[in-house]
Z-matrix of the N, CA and C atoms (Angstrom, degrees):
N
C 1 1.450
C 2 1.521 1 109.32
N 3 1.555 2 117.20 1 139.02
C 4 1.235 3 109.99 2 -169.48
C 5 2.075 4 100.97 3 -112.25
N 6 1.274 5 113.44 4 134.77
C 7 1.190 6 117.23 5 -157.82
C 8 1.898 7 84.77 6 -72.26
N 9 1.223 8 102.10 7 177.46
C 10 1.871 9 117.89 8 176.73
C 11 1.455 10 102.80 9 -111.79
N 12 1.493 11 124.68 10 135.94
C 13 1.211 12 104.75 11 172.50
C 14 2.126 13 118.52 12 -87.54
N 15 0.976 14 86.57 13 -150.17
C 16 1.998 15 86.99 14 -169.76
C 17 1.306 16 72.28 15 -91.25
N 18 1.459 17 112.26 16 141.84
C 19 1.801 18 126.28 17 -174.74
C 20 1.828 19 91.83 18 -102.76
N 21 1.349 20 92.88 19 140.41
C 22 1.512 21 107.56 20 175.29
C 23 1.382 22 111.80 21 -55.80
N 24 1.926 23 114.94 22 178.46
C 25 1.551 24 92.45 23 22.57
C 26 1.987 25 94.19 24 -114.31
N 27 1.497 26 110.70 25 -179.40
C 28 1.524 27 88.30 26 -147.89
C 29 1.476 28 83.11 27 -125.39
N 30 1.098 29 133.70 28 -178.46
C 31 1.804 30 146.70 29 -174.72
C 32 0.984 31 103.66 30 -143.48
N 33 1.433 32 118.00 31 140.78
C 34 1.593 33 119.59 32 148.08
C 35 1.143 34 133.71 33 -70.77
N 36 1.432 35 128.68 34 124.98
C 37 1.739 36 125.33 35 173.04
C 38 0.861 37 118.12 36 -36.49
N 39 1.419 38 134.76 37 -47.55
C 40 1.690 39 119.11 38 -144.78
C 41 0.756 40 151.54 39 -46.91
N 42 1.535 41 94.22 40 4.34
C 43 1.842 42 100.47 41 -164.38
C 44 1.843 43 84.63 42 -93.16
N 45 0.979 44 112.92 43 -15.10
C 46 1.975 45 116.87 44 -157.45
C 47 1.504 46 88.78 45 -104.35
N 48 1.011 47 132.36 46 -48.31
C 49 2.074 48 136.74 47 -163.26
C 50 1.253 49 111.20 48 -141.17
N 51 1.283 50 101.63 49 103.29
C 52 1.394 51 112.53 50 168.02
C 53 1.979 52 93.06 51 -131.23
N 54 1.728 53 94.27 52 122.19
C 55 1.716 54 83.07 53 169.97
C 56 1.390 55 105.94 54 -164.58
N 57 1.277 56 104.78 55 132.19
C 58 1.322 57 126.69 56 151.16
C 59 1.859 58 116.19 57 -19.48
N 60 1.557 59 90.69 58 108.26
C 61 1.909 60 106.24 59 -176.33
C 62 1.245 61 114.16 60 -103.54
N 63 1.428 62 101.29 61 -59.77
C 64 1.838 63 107.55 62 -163.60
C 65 1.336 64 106.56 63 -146.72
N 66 1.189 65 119.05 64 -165.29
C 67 1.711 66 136.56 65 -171.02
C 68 1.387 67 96.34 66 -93.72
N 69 1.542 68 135.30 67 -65.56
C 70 1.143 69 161.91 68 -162.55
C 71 1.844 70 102.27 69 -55.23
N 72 1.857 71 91.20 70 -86.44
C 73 1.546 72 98.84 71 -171.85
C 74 2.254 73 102.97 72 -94.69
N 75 0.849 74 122.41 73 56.27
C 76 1.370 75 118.68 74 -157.58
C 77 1.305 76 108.44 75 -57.74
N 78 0.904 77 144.48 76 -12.46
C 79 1.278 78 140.07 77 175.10
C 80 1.716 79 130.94 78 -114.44
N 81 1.799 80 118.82 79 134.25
C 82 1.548 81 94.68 80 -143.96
C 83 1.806 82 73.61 81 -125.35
N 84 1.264 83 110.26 82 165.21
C 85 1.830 84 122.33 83 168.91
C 86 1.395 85 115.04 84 -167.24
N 87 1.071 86 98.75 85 130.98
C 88 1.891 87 111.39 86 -163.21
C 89 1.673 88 107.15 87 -94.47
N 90 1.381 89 92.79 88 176.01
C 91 1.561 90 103.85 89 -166.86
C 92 1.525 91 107.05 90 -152.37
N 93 1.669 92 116.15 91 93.40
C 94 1.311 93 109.12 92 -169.96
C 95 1.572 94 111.25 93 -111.29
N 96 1.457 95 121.03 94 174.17
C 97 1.256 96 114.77 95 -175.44
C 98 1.501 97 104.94 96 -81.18
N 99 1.294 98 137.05 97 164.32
C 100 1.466 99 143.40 98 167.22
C 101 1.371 100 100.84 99 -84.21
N 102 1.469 101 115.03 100 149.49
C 103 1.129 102 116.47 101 -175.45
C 104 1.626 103 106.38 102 -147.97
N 105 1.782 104 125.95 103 61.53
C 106 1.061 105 115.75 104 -161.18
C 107 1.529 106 119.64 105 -88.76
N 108 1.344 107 117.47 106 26.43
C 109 1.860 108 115.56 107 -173.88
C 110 1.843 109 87.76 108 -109.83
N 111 0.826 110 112.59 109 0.56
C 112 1.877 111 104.71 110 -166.24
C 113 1.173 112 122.45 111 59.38
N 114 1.604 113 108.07 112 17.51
C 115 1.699 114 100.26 113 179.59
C 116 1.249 115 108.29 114 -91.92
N 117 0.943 116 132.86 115 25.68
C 118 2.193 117 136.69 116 171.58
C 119 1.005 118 97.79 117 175.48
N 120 1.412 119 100.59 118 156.85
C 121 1.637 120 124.38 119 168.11
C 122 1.449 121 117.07 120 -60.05
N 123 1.389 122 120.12 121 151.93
C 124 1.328 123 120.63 122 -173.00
C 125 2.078 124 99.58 123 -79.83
N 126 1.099 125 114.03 124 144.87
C 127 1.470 126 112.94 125 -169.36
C 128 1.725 127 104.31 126 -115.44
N 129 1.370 128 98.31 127 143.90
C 130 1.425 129 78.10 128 172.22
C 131 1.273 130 113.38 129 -94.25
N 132 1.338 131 92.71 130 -169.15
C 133 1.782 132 109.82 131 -158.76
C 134 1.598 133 126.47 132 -106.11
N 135 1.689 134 86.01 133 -56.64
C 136 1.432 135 141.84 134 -158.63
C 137 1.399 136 122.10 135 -121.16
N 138 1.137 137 108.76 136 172.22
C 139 1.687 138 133.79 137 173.93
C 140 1.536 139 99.89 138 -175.77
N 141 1.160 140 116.67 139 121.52
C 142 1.731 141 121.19 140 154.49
C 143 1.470 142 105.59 141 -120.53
N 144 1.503 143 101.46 142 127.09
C 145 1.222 144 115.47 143 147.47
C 146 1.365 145 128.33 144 -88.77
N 147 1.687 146 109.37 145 143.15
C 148 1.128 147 105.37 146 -179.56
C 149 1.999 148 118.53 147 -145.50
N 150 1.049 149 132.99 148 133.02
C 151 1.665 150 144.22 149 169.66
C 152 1.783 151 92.03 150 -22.97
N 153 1.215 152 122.50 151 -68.71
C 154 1.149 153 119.64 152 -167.78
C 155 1.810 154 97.17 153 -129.18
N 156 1.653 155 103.05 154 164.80
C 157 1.682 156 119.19 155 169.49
C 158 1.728 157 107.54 156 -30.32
N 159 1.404 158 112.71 157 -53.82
C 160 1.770 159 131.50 158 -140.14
C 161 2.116 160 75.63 159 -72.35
N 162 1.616 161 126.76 160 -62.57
C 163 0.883 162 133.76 161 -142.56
C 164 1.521 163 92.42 162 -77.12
N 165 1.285 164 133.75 163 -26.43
C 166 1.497 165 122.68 164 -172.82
C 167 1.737 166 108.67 165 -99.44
N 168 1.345 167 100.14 166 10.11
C 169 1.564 168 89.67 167 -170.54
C 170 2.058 169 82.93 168 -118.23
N 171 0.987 170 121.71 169 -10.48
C 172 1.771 171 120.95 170 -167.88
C 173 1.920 172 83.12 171 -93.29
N 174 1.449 173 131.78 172 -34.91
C 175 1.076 174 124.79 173 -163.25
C 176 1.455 175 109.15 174 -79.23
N 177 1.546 176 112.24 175 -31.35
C 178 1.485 177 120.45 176 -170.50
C 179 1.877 178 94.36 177 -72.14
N 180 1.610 179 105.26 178 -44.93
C 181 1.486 180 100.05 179 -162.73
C 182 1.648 181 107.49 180 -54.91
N 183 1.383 182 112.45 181 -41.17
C 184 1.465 183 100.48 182 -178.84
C 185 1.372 184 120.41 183 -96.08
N 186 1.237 185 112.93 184 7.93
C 187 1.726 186 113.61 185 149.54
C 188 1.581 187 89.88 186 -73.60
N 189 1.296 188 132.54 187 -85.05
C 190 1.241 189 123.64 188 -132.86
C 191 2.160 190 110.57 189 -62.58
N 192 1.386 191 101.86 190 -7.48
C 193 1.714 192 112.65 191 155.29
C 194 0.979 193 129.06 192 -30.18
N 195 1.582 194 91.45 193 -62.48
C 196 1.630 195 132.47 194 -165.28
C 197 1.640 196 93.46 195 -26.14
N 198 1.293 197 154.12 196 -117.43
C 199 1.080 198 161.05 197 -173.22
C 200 1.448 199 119.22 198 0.25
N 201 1.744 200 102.80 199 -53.93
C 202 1.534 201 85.34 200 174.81
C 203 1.249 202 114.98 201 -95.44
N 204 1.744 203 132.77 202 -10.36
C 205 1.195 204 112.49 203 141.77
C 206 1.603 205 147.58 204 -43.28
N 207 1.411 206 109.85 205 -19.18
C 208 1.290 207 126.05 206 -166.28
C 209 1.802 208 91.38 207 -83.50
N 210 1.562 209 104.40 208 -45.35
C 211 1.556 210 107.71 209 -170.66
C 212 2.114 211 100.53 210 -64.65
N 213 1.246 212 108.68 211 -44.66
C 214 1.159 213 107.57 212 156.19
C 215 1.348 214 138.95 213 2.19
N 216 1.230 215 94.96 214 -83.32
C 217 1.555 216 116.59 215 -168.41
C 218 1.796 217 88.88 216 -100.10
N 219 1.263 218 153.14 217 10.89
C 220 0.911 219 124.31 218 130.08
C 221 1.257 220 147.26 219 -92.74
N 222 1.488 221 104.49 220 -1.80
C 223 1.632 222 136.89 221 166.06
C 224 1.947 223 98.63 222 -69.49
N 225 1.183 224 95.84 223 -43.23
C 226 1.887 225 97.74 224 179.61
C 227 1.764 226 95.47 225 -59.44
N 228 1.337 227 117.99 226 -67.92
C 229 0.829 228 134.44 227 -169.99
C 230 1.919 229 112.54 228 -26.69
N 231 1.469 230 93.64 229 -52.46
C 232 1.454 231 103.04 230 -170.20
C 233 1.410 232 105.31 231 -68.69
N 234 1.300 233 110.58 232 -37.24
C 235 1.634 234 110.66 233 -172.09
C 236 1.596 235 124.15 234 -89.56
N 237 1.689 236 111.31 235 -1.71
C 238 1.478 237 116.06 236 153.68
C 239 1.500 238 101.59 237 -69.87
N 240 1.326 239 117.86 238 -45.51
C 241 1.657 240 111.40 239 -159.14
C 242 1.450 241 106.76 240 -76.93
N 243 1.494 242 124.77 241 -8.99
C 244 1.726 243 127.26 242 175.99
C 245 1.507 244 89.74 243 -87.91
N 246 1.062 245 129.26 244 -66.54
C 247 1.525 246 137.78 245 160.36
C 248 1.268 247 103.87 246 -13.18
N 249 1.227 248 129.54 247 -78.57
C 250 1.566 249 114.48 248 -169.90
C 251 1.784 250 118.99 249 -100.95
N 252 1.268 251 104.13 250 13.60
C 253 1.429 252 111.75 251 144.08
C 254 1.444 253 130.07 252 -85.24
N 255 1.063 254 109.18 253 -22.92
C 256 1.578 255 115.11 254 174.21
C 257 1.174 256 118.83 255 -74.03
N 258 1.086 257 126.31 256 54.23
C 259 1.872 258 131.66 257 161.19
C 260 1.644 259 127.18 258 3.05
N 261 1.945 260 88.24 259 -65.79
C 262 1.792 261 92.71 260 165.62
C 263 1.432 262 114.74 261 -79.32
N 264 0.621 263 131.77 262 -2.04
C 265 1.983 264 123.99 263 -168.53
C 266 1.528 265 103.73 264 74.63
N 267 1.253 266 122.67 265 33.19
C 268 1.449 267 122.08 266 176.16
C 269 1.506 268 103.70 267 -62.38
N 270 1.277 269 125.17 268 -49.93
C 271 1.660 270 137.21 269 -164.03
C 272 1.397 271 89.42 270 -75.42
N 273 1.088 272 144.49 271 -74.90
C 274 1.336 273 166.05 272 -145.84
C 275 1.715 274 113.21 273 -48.55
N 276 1.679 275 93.06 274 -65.98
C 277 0.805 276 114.30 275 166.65
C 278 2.162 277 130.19 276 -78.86
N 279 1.388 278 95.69 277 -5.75
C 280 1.250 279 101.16 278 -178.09
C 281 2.019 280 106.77 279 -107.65
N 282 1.447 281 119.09 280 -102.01
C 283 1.123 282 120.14 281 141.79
C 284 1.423 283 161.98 282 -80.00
N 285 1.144 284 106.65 283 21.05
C 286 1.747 285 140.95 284 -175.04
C 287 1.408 286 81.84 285 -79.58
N 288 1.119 287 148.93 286 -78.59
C 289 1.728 288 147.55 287 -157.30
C 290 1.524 289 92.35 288 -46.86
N 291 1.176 290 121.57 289 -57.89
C 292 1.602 291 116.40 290 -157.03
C 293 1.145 292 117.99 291 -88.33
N 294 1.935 293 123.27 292 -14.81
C 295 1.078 294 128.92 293 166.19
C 296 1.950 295 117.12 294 -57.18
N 297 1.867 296 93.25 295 -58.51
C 298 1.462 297 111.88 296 141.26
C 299 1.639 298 125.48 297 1.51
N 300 1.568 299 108.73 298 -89.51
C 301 1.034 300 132.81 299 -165.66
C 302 1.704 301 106.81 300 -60.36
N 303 1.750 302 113.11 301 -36.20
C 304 1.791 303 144.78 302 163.06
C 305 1.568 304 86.95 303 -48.17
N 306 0.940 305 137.74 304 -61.94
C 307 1.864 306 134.02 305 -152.87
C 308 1.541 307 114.27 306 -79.61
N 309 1.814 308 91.48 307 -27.60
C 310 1.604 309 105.40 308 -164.63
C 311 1.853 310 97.57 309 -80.69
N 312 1.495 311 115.60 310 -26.69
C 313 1.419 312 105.84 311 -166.84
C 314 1.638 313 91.11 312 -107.03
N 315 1.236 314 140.41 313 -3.30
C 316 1.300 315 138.51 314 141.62
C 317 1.494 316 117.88 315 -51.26
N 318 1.383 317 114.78 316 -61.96
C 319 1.303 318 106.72 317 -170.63
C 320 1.538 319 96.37 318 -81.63
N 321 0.858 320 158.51 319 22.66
C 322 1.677 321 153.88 320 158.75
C 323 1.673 322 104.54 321 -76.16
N 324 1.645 323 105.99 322 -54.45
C 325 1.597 324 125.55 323 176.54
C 326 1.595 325 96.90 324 -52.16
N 327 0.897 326 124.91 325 -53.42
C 328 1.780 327 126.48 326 -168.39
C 329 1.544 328 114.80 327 -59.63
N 330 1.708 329 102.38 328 -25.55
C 331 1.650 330 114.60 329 -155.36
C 332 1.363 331 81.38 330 -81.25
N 333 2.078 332 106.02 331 -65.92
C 334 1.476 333 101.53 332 -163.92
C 335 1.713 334 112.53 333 -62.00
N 336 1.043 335 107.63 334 -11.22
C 337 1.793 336 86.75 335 177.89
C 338 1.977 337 103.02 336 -86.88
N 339 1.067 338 139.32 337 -13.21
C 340 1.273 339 145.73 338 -171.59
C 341 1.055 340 93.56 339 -99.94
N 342 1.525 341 136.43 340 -14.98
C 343 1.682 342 112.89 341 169.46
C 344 1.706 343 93.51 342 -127.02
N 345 1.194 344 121.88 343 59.65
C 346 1.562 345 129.42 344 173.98
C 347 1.256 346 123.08 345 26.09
N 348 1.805 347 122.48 346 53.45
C 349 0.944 348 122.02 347 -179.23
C 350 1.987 349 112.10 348 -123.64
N 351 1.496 350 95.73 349 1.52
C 352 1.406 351 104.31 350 -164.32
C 353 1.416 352 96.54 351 -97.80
């Protein structure tokens, strides 16, 4: 049985916890779920450690991605398999370009939030 993880979409702490751990990994930054209806507490997710601040807060951002990247690549997923089910180029040639173009400004949103620009 394969467990489910906590479903997005998730944020990084840092702006709330940034703290001093160890000698080694000294720097720690969390990754909790959003929780905007007020029906539960936001949970966490995460922990990144990091050498310095810059490295534990770049690690949380693309953990805390994780979700809509995952939706990502299964939105790709769906539209190779309409893609190569479509025999005539009905999809392809009809809305396959614009579904396309739907994935291309999705996965852009995923990049800039995984490299802290979103």
């Amino acid at each position: 049985m394969t467990a489910a993880h906590i479903q997005g979409p998730w944020t990084d702490g840092n702006e709330a916890i940034l703290a001093k751990v160890d000698r080694v990994r000294p720097w720690v930054s969390t990754i909790f779920r959003k929780c905007h209806d007020g029906s539960e507490a936001n949970a966490l997710v995460a922990m990144c450690f990091g050498a310095t601040i810059e490295e534990a807060v770049a690690l949380s951002r693309l953990i805390a991605a994780a979700p809509e990247l995952l939706a990502l690549v299964e939105k790709i997923d769906r539209w190779i398999q309409r893609s190569e089910d479509d025999e005539d180029c009905e999809y392809l040639n009809g809305e396959g370009w614009d579904d396309l173009r739907i994935l291309q400004v999705v996965g852009r949103a995923a990049i800039a939030k995984a490299r802290g620009a979103a």
